[in-house]
C-alpha positions in Angstrom: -7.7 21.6 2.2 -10.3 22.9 4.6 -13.8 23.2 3.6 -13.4 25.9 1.5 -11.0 24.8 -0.9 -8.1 26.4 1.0 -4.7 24.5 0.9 -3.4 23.9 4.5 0.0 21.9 3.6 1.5 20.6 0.2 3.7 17.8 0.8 6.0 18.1 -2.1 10.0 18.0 -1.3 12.0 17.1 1.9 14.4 19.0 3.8 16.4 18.8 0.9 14.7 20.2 -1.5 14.2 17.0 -3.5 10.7 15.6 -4.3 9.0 13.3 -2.1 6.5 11.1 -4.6 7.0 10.1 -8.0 3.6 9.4 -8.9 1.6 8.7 -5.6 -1.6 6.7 -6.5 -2.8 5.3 -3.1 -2.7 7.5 0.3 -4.2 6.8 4.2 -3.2 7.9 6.9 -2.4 6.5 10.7 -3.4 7.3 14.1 -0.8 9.0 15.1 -1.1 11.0 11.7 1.9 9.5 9.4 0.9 9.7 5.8 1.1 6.5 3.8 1.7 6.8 0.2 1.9 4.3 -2.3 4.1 6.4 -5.0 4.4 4.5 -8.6 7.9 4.6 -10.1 7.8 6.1 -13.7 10.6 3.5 -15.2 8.3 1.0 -14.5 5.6 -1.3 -12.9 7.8 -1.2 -9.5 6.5 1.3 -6.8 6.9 1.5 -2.7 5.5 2.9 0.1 6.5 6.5 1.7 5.3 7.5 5.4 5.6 11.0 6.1 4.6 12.5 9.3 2.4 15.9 9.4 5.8 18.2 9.1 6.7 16.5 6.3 9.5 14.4 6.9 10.0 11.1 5.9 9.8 8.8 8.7 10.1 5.6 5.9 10.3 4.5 2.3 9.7 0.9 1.8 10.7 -0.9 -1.2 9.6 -4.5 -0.9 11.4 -7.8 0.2 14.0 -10.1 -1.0 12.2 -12.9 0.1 9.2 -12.4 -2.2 10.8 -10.1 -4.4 12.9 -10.5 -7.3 14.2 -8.5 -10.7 11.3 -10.5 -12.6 8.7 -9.8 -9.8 8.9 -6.5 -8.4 7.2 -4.7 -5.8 4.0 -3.6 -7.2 2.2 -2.1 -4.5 -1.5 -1.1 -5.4 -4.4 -1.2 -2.3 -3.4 0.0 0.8 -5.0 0.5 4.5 -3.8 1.3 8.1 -5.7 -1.3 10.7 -7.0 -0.5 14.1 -3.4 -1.5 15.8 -2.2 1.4 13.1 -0.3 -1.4 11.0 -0.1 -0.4 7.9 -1.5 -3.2 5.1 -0.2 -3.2 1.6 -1.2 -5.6 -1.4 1.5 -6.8 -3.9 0.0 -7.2 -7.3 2.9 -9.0 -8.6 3.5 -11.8 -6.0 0.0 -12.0 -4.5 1.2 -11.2 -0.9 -0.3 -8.7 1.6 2.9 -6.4 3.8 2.7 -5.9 7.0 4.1 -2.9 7.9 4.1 -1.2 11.3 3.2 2.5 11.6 6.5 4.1 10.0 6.6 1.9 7.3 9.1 -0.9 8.6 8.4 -4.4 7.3 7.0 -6.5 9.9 5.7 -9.7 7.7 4.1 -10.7 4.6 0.6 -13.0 4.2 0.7 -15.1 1.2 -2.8 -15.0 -0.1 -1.5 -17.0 -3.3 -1.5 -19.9 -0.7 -5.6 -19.3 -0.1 -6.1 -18.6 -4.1 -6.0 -15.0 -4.1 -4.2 -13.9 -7.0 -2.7 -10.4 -8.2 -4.4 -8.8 -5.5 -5.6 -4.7 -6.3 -7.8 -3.4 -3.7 -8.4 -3.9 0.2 -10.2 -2.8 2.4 -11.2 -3.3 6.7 -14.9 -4.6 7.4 -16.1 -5.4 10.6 -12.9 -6.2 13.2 -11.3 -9.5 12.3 -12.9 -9.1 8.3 -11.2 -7.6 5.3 -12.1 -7.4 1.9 -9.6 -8.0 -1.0 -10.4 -7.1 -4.5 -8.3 -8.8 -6.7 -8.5 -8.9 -11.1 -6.7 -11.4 -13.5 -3.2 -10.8 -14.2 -2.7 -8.3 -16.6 -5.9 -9.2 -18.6 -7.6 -7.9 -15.3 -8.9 -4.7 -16.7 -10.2 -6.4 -20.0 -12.3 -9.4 -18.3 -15.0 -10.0 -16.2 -13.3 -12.2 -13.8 -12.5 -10.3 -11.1 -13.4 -11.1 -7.4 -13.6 -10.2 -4.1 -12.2 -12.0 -1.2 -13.4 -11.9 2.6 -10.5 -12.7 4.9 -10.6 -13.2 8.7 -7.6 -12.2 10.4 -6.2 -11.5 13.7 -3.3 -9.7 14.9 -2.5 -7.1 12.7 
């Protein structure tokens, strides 16, 4: 929209016609202007990440790993953030991971944050360079309970 409500583009179908997002929740954007989306899947918790670039093409859908995922623990992406070397960072709610995805949405690695007692991660965010916040709840009871916390994480490389 520009600043006076006016739609420039909708991003709703491909080049075929078919819908790009199922329910998108989360959305950034890189440097070279991909769009990053985390879209929710309606069956269930599962969801994944779809880059688009300005025409509206997909240029990626990413739909989590075999090494961390599994039917039981599905890829439940929630916070998301593109850093200053236009990686894209995603939080997995169900396995307590942070993905590490380069700038069209290819998987690049995975940080365990289980490993350094963050658990079901929901929020993230950059701070100062080398600093990121992660906001994470209590399992499922998350939304009902005050323990919730937030993490700062220094980091290098991404």
């Amino acid at each position: 929209m520009d600043q006076s409500g006016n739609h420039l583009i909708e991003y709703e179908t491909d080049i075929n016609n078919k819908p790009l997002f199922t329910l998108p929740t989360y959305v950034t954007s890189t440097s070279s202007n991909n769009i990053c989306v985390v879209d929710r899947l309606l069956k269930n918790a599962k969801g994944r990440i779809v880059v688009i670039g300005q025409e509206g093409n997909i240029k990626g859908i990413y739909t989590g790993h075999d090494d961390v995922n599994t039917e039981d623990k599905p890829f439940i992406p929630l916070g998301i953030l593109v850093t200053q070397s236009d990686n894209i960072l995603v939080v997995d709610w169900a396995v307590s991971v942070v993905r590490i995805l380069n700038s069209d949405g290819e998987f690049i690695s995975y940080l365990n944050v289980y490993n350094l007692g963050i658990q079901y991660p929901h929020s993230i965010a950059l701070s100062t360079p080398g600093k990121l916040y992660i906001g994470c709840g209590r399992g499922e009871e998350s939304l009902k309970n005050d323990k919730a916390k937030l993490y700062e994480v220094e980091y290098s490389g991404v």
